[in-house]
C-alpha positions in Angstrom: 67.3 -116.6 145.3 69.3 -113.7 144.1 67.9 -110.6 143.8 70.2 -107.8 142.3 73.3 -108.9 144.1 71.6 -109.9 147.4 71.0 -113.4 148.0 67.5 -113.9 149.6 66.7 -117.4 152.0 62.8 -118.0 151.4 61.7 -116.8 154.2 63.0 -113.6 153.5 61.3 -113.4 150.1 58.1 -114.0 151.8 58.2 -111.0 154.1 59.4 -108.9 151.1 55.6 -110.5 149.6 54.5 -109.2 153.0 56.0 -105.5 153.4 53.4 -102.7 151.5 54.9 -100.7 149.0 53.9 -97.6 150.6 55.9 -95.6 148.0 58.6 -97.5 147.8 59.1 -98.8 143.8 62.1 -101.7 144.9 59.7 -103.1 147.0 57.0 -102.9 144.0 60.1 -104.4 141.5 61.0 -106.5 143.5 57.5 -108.3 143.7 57.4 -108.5 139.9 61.3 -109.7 139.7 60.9 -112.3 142.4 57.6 -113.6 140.1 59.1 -113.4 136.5 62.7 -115.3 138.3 60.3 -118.2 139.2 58.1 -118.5 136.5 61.5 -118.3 133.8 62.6 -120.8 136.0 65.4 -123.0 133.4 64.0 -121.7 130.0 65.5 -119.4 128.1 63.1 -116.1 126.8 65.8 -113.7 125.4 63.4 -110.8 126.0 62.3 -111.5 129.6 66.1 -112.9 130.7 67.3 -109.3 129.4 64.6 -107.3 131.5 65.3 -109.5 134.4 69.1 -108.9 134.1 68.2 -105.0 133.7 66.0 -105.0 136.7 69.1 -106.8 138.9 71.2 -104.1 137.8 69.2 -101.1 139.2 68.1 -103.3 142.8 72.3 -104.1 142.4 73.0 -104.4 146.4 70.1 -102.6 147.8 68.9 -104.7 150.3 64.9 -105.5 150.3 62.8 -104.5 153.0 61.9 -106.0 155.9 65.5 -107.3 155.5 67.1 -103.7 155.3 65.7 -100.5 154.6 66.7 -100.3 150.8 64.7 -97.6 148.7 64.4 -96.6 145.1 61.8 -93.8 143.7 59.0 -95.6 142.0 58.9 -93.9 139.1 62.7 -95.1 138.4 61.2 -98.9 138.8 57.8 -98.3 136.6 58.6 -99.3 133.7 60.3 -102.4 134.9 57.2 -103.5 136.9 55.1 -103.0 134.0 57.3 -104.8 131.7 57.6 -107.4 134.3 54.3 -107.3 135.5 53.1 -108.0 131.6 56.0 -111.2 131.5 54.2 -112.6 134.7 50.0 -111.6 133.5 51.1 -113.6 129.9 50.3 -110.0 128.0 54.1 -110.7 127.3 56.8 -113.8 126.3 54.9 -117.5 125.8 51.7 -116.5 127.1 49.6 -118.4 130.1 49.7 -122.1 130.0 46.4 -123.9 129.1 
């Protein structure tokens, strides 16, 4: 998976899953990008598709920890976690699945 303009293998996205925030807000959107990108999966939500593209943008090619030692304030990633974070809790797009 790509994530900003770093391609991730799986096992790296799992020890991004792994690595605490610990005030770092690209690990935090990355968490919630990594989640939205697989639950999108092929469908097309305007809304959500232009948050994830925004969120690429600002990671652009940071590199995640544990990989590398990329960094981002977290209150230039808040909003993009929360919008995220409501895409992936259903509060936002088509809702949870029944």
């Amino acid at each position: 998976m790509t994530v900003g303009t770093v391609n991730y293998t799986a096992d790296q996205l799992l020890s991004v899953f792994n690595t605490p925030p610990a005030g770092n807000g690209l690990i935090v959107l990355a968490h919630q990008l990594i989640v939205a990108k697989l639950n999108v999966g092929s469908t097309a939500y305007t809304y959500v598709n232009a948050l994830i593209a925004a969120a690429d943008a600002l990671v652009g090619s940071k590199v995640l920890r544990p990989v590398d030692n990329g960094y981002v304030k977290p209150d230039i990633t808040s909003d993009f976690v929360s919008a995220l974070g409501s895409y992936n809790e259903g509060a936002a797009g088509p809702g949870h699945c029944e």
